[in-house]
N, C-alpha and C positions, 0 to 999 in steps of 0.2 A: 516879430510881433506874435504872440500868444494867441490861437483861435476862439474866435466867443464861444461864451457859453450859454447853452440852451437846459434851461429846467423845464422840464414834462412833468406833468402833478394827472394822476388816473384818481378815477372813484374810491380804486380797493386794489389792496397789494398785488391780488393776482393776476387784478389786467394791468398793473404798471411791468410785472414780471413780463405777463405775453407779449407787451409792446417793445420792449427793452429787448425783446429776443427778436424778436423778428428785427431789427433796425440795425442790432448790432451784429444779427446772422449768428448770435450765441459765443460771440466773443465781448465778455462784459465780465467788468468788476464791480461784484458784490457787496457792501458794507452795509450792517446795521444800523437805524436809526430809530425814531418812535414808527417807523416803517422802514422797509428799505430802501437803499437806495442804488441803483443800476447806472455804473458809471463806462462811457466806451465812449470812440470818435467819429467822425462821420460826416454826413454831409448836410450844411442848411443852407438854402438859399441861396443853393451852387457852390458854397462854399465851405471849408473846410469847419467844423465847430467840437468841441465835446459838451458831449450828449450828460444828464444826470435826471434819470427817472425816477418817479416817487409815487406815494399815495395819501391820500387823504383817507379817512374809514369812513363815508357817506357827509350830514352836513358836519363843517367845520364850528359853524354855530348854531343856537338854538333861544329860539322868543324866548323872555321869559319875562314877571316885574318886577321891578326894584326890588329891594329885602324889606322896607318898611309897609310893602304891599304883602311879603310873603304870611304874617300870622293873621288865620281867620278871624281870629275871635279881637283883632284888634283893627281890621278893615272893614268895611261898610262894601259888600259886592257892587254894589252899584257905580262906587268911584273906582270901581275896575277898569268901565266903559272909555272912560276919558285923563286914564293912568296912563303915564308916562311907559313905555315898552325898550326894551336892553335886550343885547344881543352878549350871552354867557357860549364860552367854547361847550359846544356839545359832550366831548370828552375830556374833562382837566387830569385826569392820570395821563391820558396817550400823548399829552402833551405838540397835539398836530401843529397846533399855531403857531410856538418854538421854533418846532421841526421846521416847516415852512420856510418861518422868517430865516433862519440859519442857511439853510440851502439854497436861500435865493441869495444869499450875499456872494458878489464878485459876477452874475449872469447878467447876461445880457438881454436874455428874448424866453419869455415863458410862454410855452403849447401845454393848453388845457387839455386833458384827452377826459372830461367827465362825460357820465353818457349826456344820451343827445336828448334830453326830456327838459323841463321847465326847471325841474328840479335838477338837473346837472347844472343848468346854466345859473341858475342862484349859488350854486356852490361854483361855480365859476368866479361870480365876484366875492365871495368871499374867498377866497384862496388868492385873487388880487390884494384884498384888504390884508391877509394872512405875509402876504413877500413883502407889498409896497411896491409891488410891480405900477408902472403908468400903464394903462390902458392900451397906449401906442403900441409898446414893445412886447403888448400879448395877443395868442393866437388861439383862436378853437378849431379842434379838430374835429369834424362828422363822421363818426363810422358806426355801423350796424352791429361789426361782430369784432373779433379777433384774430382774423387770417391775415396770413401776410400778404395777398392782394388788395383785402380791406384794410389794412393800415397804411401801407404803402400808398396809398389813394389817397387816406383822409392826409398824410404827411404833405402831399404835393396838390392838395388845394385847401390849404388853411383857410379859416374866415376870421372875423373879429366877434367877440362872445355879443351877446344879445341882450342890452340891458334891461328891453324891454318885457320880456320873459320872464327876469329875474325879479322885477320888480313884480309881475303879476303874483310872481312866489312868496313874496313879501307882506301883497295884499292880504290873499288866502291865510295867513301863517298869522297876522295881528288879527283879522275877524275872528277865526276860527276858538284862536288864545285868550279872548278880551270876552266874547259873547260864551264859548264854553266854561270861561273859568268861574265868571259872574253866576250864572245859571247852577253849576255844581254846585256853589260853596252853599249858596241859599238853600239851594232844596234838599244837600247832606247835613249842614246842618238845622235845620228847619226839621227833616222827620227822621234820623237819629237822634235829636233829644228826644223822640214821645214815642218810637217805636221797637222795638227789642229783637224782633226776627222778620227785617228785610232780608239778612242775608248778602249782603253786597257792602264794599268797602265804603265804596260812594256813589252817590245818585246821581250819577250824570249825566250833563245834556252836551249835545253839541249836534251843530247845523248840519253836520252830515247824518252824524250813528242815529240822533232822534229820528229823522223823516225814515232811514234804514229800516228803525225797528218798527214804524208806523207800517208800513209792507206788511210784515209777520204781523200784527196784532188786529191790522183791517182784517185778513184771512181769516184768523180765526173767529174773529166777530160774524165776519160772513158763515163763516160754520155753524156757529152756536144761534144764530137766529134764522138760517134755513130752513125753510118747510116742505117734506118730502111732496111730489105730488106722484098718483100713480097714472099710467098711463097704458094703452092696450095698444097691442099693434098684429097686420096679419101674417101668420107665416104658412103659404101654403108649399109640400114638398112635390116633386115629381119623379119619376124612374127613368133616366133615357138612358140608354146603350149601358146596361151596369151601374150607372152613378144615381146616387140619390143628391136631387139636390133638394139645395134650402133658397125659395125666390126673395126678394125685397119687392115689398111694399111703394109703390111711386110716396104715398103718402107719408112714411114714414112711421110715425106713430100720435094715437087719437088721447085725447086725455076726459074723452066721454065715453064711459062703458057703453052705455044703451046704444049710442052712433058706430062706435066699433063694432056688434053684436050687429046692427043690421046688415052692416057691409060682408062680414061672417057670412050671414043666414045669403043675403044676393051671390055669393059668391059660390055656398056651397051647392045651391039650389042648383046654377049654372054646370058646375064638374067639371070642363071641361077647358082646358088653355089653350087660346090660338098664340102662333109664333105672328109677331105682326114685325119684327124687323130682325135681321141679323146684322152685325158693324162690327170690323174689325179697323182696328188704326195705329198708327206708328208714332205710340208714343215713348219720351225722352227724360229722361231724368240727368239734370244736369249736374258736373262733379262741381268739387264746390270752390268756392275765389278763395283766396289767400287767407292764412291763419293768423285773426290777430288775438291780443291779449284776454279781453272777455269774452270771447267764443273758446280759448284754451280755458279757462275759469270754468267755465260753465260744459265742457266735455270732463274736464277733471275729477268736478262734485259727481255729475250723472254719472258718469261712464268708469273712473277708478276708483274712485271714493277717495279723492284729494280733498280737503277743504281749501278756499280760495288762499288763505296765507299760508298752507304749506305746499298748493300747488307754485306762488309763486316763489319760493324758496328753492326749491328743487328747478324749476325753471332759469333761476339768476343764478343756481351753481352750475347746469350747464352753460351758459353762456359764459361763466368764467372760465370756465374749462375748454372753450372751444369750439363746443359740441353741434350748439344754436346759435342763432343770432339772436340779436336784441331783442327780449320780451316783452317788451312793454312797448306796445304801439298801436296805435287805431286804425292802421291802412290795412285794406284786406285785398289792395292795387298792388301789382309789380311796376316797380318802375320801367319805362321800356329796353335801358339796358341790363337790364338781368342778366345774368350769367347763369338760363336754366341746364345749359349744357352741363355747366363748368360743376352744379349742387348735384344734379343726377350723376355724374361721373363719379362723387367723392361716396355713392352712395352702392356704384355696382358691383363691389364687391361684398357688400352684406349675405353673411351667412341667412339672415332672413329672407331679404325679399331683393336681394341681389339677381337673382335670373330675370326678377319682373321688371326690374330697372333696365337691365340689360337688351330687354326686348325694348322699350320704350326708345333705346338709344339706338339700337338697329332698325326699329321699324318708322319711328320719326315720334315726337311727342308734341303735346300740342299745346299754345298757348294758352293760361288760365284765364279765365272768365275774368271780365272789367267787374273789378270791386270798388269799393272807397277808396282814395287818398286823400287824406287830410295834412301830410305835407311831413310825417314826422319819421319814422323809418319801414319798411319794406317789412311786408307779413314775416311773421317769425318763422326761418329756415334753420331746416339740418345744416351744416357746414363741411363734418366731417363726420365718418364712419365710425361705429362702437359697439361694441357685444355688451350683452349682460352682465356679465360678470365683471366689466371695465364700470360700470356704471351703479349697480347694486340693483334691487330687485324696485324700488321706489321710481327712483330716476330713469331706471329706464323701460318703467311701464309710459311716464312722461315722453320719454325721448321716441319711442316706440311710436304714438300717438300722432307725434309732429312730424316722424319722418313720412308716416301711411300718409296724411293729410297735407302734406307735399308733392308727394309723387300722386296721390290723386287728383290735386288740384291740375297736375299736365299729363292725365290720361285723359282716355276719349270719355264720351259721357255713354252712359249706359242707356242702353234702347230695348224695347219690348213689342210686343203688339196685344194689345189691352180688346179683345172680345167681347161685344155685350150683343145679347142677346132679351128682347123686348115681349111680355106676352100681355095678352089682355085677357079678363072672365070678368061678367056678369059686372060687365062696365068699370070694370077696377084695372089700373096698369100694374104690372110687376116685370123684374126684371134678375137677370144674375150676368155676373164680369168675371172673366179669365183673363191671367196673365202669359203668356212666354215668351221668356228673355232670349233677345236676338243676339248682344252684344253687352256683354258683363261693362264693359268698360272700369272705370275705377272703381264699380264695386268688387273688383277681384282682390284689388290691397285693401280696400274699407269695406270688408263682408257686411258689416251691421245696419249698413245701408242697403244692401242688397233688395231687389226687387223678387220675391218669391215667386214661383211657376204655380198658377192654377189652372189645372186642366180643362176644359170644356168637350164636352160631347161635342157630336157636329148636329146642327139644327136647320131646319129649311122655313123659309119664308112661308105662310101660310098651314104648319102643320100644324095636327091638333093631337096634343098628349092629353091625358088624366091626370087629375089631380089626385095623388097616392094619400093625401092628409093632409088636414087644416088646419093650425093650430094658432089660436087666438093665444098670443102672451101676451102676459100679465108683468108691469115693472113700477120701478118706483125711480123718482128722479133720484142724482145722488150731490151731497153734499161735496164743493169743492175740499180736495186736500189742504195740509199744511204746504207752505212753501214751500219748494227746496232751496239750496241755497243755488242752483242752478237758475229759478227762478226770481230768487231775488234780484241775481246780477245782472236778469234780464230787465226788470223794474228799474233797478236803478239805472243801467245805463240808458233806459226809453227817457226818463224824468230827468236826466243829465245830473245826477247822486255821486256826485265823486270821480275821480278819473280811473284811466285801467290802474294807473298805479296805485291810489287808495283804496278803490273797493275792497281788497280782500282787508286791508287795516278795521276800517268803517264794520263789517260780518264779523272778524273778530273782537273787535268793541266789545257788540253788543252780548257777543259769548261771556267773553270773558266777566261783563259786570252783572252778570248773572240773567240779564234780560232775556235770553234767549236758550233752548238748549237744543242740542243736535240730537237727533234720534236716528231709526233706524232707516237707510235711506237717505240718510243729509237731509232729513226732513227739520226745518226752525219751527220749535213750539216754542211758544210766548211763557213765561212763568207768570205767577199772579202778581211778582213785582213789574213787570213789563206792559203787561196788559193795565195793572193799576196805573202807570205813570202815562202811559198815552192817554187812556179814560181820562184824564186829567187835565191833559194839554187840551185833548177834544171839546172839555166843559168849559175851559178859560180861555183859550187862544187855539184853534184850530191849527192855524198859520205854523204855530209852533212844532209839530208833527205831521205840518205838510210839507211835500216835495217842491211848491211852488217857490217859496221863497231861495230857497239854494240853488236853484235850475236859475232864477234869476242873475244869483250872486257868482254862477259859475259864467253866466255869459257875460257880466262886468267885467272878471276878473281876464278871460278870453279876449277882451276889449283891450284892456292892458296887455297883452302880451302881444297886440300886435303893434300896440303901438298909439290907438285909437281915445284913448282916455287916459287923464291923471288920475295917475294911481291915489294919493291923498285924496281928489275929491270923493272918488268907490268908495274908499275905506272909512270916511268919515260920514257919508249918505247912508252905508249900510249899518254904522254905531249907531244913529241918532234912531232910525228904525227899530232896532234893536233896546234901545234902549228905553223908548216909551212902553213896548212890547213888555221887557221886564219889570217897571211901574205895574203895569198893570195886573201883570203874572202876580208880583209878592202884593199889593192888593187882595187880587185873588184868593189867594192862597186855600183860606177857606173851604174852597170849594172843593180842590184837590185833598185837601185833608178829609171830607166825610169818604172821600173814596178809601183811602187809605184805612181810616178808621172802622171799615166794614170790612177788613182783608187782615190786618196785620195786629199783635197784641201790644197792648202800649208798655211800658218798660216795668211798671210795678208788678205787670202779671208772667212780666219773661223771668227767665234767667235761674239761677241755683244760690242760694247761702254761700257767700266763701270766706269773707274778710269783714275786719271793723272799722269804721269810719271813724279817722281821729277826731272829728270835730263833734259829733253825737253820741260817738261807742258804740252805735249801734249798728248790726249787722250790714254789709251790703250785696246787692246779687250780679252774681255774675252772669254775664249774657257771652254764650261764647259764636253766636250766630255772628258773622262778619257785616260792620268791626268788631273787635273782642272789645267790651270794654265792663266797667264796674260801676252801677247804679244803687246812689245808697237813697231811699225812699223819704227818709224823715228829711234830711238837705236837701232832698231832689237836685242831686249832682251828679255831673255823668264824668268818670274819671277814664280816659281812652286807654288802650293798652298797647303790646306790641301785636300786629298783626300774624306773626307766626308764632308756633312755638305752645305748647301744654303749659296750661297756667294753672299754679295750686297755689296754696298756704306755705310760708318757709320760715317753718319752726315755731309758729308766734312770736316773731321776735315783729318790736316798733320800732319807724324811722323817730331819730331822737328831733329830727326838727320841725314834726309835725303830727306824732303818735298813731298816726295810720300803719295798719298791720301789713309787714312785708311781703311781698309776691316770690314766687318763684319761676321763671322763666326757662322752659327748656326746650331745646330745637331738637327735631328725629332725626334720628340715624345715629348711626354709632361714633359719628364724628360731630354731632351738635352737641353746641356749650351752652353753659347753663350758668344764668345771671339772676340776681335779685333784683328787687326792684321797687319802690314806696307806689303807690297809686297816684298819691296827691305830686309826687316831686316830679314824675315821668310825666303828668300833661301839664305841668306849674314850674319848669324847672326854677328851682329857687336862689341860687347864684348867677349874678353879673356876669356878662360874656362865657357861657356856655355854651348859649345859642351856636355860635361858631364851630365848634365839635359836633353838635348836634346836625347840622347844617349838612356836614361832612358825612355823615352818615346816611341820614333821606330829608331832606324838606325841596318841594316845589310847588307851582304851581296847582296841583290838584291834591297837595295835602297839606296841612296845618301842623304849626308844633304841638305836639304830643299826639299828632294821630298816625301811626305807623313810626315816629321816630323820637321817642323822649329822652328825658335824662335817666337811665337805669343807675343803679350802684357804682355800677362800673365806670361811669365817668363822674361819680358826686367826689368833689374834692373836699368833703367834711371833715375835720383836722383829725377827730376822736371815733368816729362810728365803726364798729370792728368789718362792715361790709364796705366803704367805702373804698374808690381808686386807691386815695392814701394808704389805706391799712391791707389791701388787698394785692395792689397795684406790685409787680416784679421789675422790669424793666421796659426801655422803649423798645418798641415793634421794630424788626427788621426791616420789615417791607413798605412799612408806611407811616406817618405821625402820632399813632395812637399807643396803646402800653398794654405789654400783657398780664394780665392779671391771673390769678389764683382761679379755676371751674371749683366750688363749694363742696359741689355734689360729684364731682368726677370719681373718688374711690371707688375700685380699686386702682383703675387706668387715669392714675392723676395725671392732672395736663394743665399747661397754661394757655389761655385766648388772647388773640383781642379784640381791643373795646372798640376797636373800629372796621378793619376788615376780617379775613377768615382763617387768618394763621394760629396755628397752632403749634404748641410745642409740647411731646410729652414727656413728661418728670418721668424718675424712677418705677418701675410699675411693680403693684402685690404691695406696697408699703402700708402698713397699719395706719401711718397718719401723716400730712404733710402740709405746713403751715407756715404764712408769712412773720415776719418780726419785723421789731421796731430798729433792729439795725440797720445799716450799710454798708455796702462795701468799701474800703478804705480804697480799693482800684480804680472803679468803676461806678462807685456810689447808689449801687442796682442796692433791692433789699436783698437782706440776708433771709434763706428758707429753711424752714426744719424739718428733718426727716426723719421717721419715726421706721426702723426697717424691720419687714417679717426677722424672726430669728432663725427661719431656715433659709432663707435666703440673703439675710444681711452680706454686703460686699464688703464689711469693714473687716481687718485683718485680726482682730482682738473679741472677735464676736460682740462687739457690742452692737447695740441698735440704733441708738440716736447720734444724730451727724447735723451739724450746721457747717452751710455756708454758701457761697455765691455759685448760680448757675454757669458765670461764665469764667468765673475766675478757680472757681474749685474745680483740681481737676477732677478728683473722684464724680463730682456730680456734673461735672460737663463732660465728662467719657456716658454718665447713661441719659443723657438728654436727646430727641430725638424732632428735629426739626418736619411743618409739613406745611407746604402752603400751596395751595391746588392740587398738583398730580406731582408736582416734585419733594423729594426729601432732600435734607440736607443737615449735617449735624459737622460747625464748622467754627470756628472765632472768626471773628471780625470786628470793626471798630465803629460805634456810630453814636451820636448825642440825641437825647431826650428834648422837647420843648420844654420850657419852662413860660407859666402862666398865671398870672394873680386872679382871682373871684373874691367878690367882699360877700358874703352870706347875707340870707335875709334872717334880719334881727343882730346882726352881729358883724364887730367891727375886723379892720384887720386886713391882710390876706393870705390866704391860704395858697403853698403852690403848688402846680402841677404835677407830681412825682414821677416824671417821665427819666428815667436815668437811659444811661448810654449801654448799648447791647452789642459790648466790642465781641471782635472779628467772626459778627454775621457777616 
């Protein structure tokens, strides 16, 4: 009888690789799939079994709505709330679900090894859904890191995955989708029609980034309405043994001139300072508990200048690599059996701080200070040892970081003896404090903690020194800073704003949609669109850029995850909320607009002359502030554009099925293609099922057909227009469903694209001219190309210059064709067919097909 088999499904290929090695001791076979797959024998449940490891690439699915929800301009945001919600695979190229389903066929028992967060365990059951695994016959596995003690552990105490967790992910994942998507759609399309330099793709809200960006824009409101106050305080100096000092004030500081100035005048009148106490004491400064995820955050911004999403990037590459353990966790508790022998051992041979480890382990080290556990994994540890140069200068300023504030957390704690010394004059107390350090303890590996040595004279009880100088200073209160993003992380996590794993997502939000910018310092200043859209929320719904509501919804959704609440009921108490909420916002509106209306220029006064409107003739302007799009003033129509790429005039030529004057479209770098484009077709596409090509290229949830993804030239399947797919279009794509067409403008370095992903092929290069035809290939049925070639360079053997014929079929012209898609070349035959597809045009009957021909032996 054949041993069962066990499918292992990890997060990401390189912890399916580390697990696969450690289990098979590095005796494993290897084979490709949409990941790979690690095939060896071994042992399960005492018994004999073969093993096959795999990966998932994060979720397997992802929210999304229906298609008939997907175009703005023909849903109402409102019936967002209470829309139907689908679960589409995250990745349709990677093909994980396939993969999955394939792998699990003929297994007997699936070990999930995803991490061990809410969010592993939601792609825990989808990766059930993905096999068709029963529930029975699957197992999760708990581990922190990737050593072969911690695998080996989590191997031999399996559990069963956690629906209840997964479902809280569920929750979170339809609010988040349903209330963010509703809120965008309204308020990008609401003030992109009337305003011209926002500057931001889209206006959006959502239950975490809004209350985020409320943080930064309270600040700086607190800035900009602060009022200095000034205030006086006394400094009198003394001379004792060589030292001048500087005393404090028992009082601090007066914010009444006159009452300061008296205390002044009693004091000077007096002159002279009695000692009324001396006190020394042994004080402690404690090393610090366990390191978790938003205290690594927030050391990152302060202390290396990481921002939160790429301190957490660099963090979850070491941890694939071995380095750390799991990053993401809220306990700053060791669990009691720690292995702190077992991480300071793997640590004392570091070229760095390897002697300081080394003492630690001769002289004893000491248990870290009780922090939190909240039940999820062990403060983030070094695992194993690594130099700089194994690491790169980024990562292991990070790794650096965690190893000090490890070994610090089980040193001794650092001690002092703090001297104050007490004087009084003309009724007034003053005072001055020395420090020296008895016992460094952890601030020897963590210096920046260090307690500084201040000296002190020796002083006696009852002595009476002079007063060397008086000095009455003068100050001004000072307006609090911008946040940092150190600070934000702090805010958020007090107001419970997202978890360790979101927050850095939630900061980057708000960066990236222009709300926020990072200055010098990781300092977040607000822009005027930022600070305009909270002002906003502030005057119509407060709630709406307060933390209170999401600190709520985070402890529902914590409810579910233990177990404590139906999930259904949260999620539909928190729509119906939500949903009066935006009644009353798009009511509002109003209000948010006179804000706006006093900050931004409405679209008639933005923008530059570029093109004619086929319906008027008359000029329209273009606005290239983000989004890019084209406002023509007499229609008061806003026609969107593509989101990258320099936009001109191309040629004055018209779309023949609508007389709006053509675009040209060109992406930077010396490898961006360059497409035409009609205004009206690209946000209107005007042919039956196109949508579907388009689809394929960009449309979701947070944008609309024709706002970042239209119909360009390159896919119009117009039977007669000399820019169309038809007249332009060469053969099908190798890599993917789409066709590559003719770049217009590419001379001298002509090249073919495609209209759907990023492949390129370049034609002959230096050729004076190079142009599609109305032929085909009798082979292959690709069109026929014409070459027009320099005469010092022509490759034809009769010097002539012009040459027809097929890319794949001619050899002359497929010997100087030159394949490139990504980082690989490739210039090869192959065999592969074109889709073919009917559209009935507007205005006209018929169908037009798809010209996708076959692109043999790519």
């Amino acid at each position: 009888m054949a041993p069962p088999k066990v499918l292992m499904v990890a997060e990401k290929p390189s912890i399916a690789l580390a697990i696969a090695s450690v289990l098979s001791r590095g005796q494993m076979f290897t084979r490709r799939g949409s990941t790979e797959v690690h095939e060896f024998e071994g042992m399960f449940h005492d018994s004999p079994a073969h093993f096959k490891v795999t990966s998932v690439i994060g979720h397997v699915f992802s929210l999304d709505f229906p298609a008939k929800y997907q175009d703005w301009s023909a849903t109402d945001p409102f019936d967002l709330f209470q829309a139907q919600v689908i679960k589409n695979e995250s990745n349709p190229k990677a093909h994980i679900c396939r993969h999955l389903n394939q792998e699990a066929r003929g297994c007997h028992y699936l070990v999930l090894w995803l991490d061990c967060d809410r969010e592993g365990e939601n792609i825990c059951f989808e990766v059930l859904e993905s096999t068709g695994f029963n529930i029975r016959d699957a197992y999760r596995a708990r581990f922190s890191s990737v050593t072969e003690k911690d695998v080996l552990k989590a191997l031999d105490n399996l559990v069963k995955p956690n629906r209840a967790e997964s479902l809280a992910v569920d929750a979170r994942q339809e609010i988040d989708l349903k209330v963010g998507v509703a809120f965008t759609r309204f308020q990008t399309s609401f003030f992109q029609g009337k305003y011209g330099n926002l500057d931001s793709r889209v206006i959006s809200y959502g239950p975490c980034q809004t209350p985020t960006l409320g943080f930064c824009v309270q600040r700086y409101l607190q800035m900009n309405t602060f009022k200095p106050e000034k205030f006086w305080s006394l400094h009198p100096y003394i001379f004792q043994s060589g030292y001048e000092i500087q005393l404090e004030w028992q009082r601090g500081k007066l914010f009444d001139m006159n009452v300061a100035m008296m205390f002044q005048k009693l004091v000077a009148q007096d002159g002279i300072l009695k000692v009324t106490e001396v006190s020394e004491k042994q004080e402690t400064k404690a090393r610090p508990v366990g390191l978790n995820t938003v205290n690594l955050l927030k050391v990152a911004s302060s202390a290396l200048g990481f921002g939160p999403q790429m301190a957490m990037q660099l963090a979850e590459r070491l941890y694939t690599q071995g380095f750390i353990s799991y990053p993401r966790t809220e306990s700053t508790a060791y669990p009691p059996s720690f292995d702190f022998r077992g991480a300071l051992s793997a640590q004392a041979n570091n070229p760095t701080w390897g002697n300081y480890v080394q003492g630690l382990l001769t002289n004893g080290y000491h248990k870290p200070r009780s922090g939190t556990d909240v039940g999820d994994h062990p403060p983030i540890t070094p695992m194993r040892s690594a130099a700089e140069d194994t690491l790169g200068n980024d990562a292991w300023k990070l790794y650096q970081y965690i190893c000090q504030h490890f070994i610090g957390t089980v040193s001794p704690d650092c001690k002092y003896l703090r001297r104050k010394v007490e004087f009084s004059i003309g009724g007034e107390s003053f005072h001055c404090t020395g420090h020296n350090v008895t016992t460094k303890g952890f601030t020897a590996i963590m210096p920046w903690l260090a307690v500084s040595d201040k000296n002190l004279p020796s002083f006696i009880k009852g002595q009476k020194i002079e007063v060397s100088k008086m000095e009455l200073y003068e100050g001004s209160t000072t307006p609090p800073d911008y946040l940092t993003e150190s600070d934000l992380i702090s805010l958020m996590e007090k107001n419970g704003i997202g978890t360790d794993a979101s927050i850095p997502v939630h900061i980057n939000n708000i960066c990236e949609r222009n709300y926020v910018q990072v200055q010098a310092g990781r300092k977040l200043v607000p822009t005027t669109l930022g600070i305009t859209l909270v002002r906003g929320y502030q005057t119509i719904d407060p709630d709406l850029c307060l933390p209170d509501i999401r600190s709520f919804i985070e402890q529902q959704i914590t409810l579910i995850a233990k177990g404590q609440v139906d999930h259904h009921c949260v999620v539909q108490h928190v729509i119906q909320q939500f949903m009066q909420k935006f009644s009353y916002f798009v009511k509002k509106i109003e209000d948010m607009d006179a804000l706006f209306e006093a900050q931004f220029s409405t679209l008639t006064e933005s923008g530059r002359i570029l093109s004619k409107c086929g319906k008027c003739l008359r000029y329209m302007k273009y606005i290239s502030a983000q989004p890019p799009r084209l406002y023509c003033g007499t229609c008061e129509e806003v026609y969107d554009l593509p989101q990258k790429g320099i936009i001109k005039l191309y040629k004055e030529l018209c779309c023949p099925l609508d007389n709006f004057e053509l675009l040209l479209c060109s992406m930077p770098g010396p490898e961006g293609k360059s497409y035409p484009l009609c205004p009206y077709c690209y946000s209107n596409p005007p042919f039956e099922g196109i949508e579907a090509l388009i689809n394929t290229a960009k449309t979701g949830t947070s944008g609309k057909m024709g706002k970042g993804a239209g119909m360009p030239c390159t896919l119009c399947p117009h039977p007669t227009c000399p820019n169309s797919l038809v007249s332009q279009g060469v053969c099908a794509c190798p890599e993917c469903s789409g066709t590559l067409v003719l770049d217009p403008v590419s001379a001298p370095k002509w090249r073919l694209f495609c209209n759907m992903c990023n492949c390129l092929v370049f034609l002959p290069q230096g050729a004076h001219r190079i142009s599609t035809t109305r032929e085909r290939c009798s082979e292959c049925d690709s069109s026929i190309i014409e070459v027009d070639f320099n005469k010092k360079t022509t490759p034809l053997e009769d010097g002539s210059t012009l040459h027809r014929g097929c890319i794949l079929c001619d050899e002359l012209l497929h010997s100087l064709i030159e394949m490139k898609y990504g980082r690989g070349f490739r210039s090869s035959r192959g065999r592969g067919r074109g889709r073919k597809g009917g559209y009935r045009g507007r205005g006209r009957g018929g169908k037009m097909m798809d010209p996708k021909m076959s692109f043999r032996d790519f």
